[in-house]
C-alpha positions in Angstrom: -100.4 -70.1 -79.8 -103.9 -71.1 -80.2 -105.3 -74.2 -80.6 -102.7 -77.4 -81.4 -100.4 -77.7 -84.3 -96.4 -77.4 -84.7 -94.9 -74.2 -83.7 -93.6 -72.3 -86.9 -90.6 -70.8 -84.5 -88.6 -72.9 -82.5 -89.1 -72.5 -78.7 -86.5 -69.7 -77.0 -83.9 -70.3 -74.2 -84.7 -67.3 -72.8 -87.3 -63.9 -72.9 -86.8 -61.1 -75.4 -87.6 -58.2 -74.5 -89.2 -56.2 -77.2 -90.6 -52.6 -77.6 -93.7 -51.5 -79.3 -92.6 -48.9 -82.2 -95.6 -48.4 -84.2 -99.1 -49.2 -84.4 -101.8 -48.4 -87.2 -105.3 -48.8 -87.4 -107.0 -49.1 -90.5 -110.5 -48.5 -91.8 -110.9 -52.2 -91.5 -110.5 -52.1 -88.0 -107.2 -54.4 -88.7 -104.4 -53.4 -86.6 -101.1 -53.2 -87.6 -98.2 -53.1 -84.9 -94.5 -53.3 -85.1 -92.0 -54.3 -82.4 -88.0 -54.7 -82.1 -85.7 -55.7 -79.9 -85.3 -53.6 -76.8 -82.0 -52.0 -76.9 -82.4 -52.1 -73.1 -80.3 -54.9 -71.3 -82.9 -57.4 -70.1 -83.9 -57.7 -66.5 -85.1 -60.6 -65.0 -88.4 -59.6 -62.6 -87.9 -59.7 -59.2 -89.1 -62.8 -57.5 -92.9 -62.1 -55.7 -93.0 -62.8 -52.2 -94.2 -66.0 -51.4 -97.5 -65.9 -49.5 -96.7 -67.7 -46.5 -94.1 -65.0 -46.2 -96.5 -62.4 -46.6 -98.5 -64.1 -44.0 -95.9 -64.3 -41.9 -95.0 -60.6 -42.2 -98.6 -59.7 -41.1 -98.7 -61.9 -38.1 -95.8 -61.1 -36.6 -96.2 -57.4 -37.4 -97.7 -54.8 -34.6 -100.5 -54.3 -36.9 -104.5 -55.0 -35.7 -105.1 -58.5 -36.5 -108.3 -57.9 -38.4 -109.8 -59.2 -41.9 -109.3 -55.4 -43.4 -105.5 -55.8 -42.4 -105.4 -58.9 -43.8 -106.7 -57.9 -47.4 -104.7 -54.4 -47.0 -101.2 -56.4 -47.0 -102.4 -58.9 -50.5 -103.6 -56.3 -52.6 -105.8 -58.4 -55.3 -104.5 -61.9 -53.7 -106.6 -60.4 -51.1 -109.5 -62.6 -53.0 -107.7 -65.7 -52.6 -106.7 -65.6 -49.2 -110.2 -65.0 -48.1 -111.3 -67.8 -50.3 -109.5 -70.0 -48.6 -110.3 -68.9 -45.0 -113.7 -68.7 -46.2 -114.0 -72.0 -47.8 -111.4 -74.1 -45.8 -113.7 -74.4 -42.7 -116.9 -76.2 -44.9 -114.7 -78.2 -46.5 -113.6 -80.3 -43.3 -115.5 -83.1 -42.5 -117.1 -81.9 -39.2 -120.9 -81.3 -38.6 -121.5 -77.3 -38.3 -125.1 -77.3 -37.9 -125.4 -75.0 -41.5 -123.4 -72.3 -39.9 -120.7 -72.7 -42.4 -123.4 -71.6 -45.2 -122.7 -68.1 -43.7 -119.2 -68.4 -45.1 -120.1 -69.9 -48.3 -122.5 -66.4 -48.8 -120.2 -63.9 -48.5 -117.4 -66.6 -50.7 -120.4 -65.9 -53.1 -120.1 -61.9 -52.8 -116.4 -62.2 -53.3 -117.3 -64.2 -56.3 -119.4 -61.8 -57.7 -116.8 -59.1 -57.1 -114.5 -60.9 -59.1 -116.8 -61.8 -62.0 -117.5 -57.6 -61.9 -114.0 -57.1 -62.5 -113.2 -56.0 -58.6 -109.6 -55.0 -58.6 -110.4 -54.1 -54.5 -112.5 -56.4 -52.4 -115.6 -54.7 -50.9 -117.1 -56.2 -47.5 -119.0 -54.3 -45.4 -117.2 -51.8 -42.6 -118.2 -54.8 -39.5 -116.5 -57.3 -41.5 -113.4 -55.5 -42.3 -113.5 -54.9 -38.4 -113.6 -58.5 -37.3 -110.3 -59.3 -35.7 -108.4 -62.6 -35.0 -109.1 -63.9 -31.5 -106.4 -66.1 -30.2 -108.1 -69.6 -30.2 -108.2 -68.9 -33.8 -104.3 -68.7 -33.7 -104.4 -72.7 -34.4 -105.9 -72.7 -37.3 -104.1 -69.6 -38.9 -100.9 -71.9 -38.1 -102.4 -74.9 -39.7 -102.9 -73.1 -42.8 -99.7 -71.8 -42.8 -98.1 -75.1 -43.1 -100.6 -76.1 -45.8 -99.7 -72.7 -47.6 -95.8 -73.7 -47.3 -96.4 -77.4 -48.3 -98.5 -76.1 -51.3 -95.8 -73.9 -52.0 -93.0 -76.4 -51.9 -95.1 -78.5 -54.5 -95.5 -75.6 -57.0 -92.2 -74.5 -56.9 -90.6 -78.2 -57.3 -89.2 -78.9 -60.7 -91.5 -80.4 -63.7 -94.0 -79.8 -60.9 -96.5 -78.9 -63.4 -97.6 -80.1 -67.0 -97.3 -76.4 -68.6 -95.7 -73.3 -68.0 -97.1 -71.0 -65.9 -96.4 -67.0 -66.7 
């Protein structure tokens, strides 16, 4: 529903599942479509995996530990994940000399990428190459417990105002 007002149908228990039987289009360009009930028994969607667990997967998997790995295993949440490696180190309150403005370029080309309509994130071949040296161990474990606390939060009961789908 669009906009504010009282619903005309009262709000369901549970999902119908319904199947598209015809559609029209008329010289108007109005488009007429009718549904029914899906005569097929209704199956719940499986539950995604959770990121940390995806995360998880990857680091303890005998796969190369590099940024092209990384985006291979999340798919289209590949943009997220990198927006948060990208962005988590210039938002903490330590003095980088500017160097995190490095980071916050290519957060820009992702950006772009998205705004495009990018279903694949692009970054060039030395980048997809970089691989995860062990110092940087610490801080892929520190945002794995911010990941899991996150998590925990969204997944809580009346943890949210709305719905999400």
């Amino acid at each position: 529903m669009l906009g504010a007002g009282t619903p005309y149908f009262p709000a369901l228990d549970e999902r119908i599942e319904l199947e598209l039987v015809e559609t029209r289009t008329f010289g108007s360009r109005v488009v007429y479509v009718r549904y029914r009930v899906s005569r097929r028994p209704h199956q719940p969607r499986p539950e995604p995996d959770k990121v940390s667990e995806q995360l998880q997967g990857w680091l303890s998997s005998d796969a190369d530990k590099t940024l092209g790995s990384l985006i291979d295993v999340f798919g289209e949440k590949g943009f997220a994940i990198c927006f948060v490696l990208l962005l988590g180190v210039p938002a903490l309150p330590l003095p980088t000399g500017g160097v995190t403005h490095v980071f916050e370029i290519i957060a820009v080309l992702l950006a772009v990428q998205l705004i495009a309509g990018r279903k694949q994130i692009w970054l060039p071949k030395r980048w997809i190459k970089l691989e995860w040296r062990p110092h940087q161990q610490r801080f892929i474990n520190g945002l794995m417990r911010m990941i899991r606390r996150i998590e925990r939060f969204l997944s809580a009961p009346a943890a949210l105002p709305f719905d999400i789908v």
